[in-house]
C-alpha positions, -999 to 999 in steps of 0.1 A, spaced: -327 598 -242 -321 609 -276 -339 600 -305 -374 594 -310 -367 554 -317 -356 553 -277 -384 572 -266 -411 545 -283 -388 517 -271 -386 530 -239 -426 533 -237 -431 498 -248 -406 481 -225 -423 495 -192 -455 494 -210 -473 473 -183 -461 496 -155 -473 527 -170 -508 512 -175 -509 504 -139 -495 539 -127 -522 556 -151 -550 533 -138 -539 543 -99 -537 580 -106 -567 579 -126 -588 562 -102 -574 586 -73 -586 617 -99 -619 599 -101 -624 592 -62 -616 627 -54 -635 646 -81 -668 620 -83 -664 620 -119 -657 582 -125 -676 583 -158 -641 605 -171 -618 577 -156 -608 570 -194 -604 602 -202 -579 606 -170 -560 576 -181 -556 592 -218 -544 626 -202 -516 610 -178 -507 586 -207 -499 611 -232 -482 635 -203 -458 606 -196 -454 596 -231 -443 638 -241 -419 637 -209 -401 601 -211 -375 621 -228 -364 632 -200 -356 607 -183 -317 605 -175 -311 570 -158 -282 585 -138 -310 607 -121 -333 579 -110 -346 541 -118 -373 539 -146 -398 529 -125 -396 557 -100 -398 579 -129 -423 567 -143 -439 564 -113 -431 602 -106 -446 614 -140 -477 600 -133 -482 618 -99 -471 647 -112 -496 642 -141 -520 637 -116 -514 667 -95 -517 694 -124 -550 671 -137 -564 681 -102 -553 717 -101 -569 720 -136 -602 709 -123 -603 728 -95 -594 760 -115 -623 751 -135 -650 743 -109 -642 774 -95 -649 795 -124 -678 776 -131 -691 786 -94 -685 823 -98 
């Protein structure tokens, strides 16, 4: 994916499917920190990740679903890591 045109195009067609991975994975964030007052804030963060890395998607590689899909767990997964980095040194 090329220019920044595709990349906006490419967000809006699968539009709908991104908003239901981010609301999975941010619900998931929210069940296993206990924060479920930062739920939006989650669905902003794993947004924006998978809008900054649709550009990398190569359709060769895999179908845009399972990218998408792939983004947002990954989005997820550093999300988590971050928070438990910071609960730690908040505990020490």
């Amino acid at each position: 994916m090329q220019s920044h045109t595709e990349h906006v195009r490419f967000y809006e067609k699968y539009r709908e499917y991104i908003d239901s991975c981010t609301e999975v994975r941010s619900i998931e964030i929210a069940n296993f920190t206990g924060r479920y007052s930062d739920v939006d804030d989650y669905r902003q963060e794993i947004r924006l990740y998978i809008f900054q890395k649709i550009t990398q998607y190569q359709p060769e590689h895999a179908k845009p679903h399972t990218f998408i899909n792939l983004l947002a767990v990954t989005a997820k997964r550093k999300m988590l890591r971050r928070l438990r980095k910071e609960t730690n040194n908040h505990a020490r």
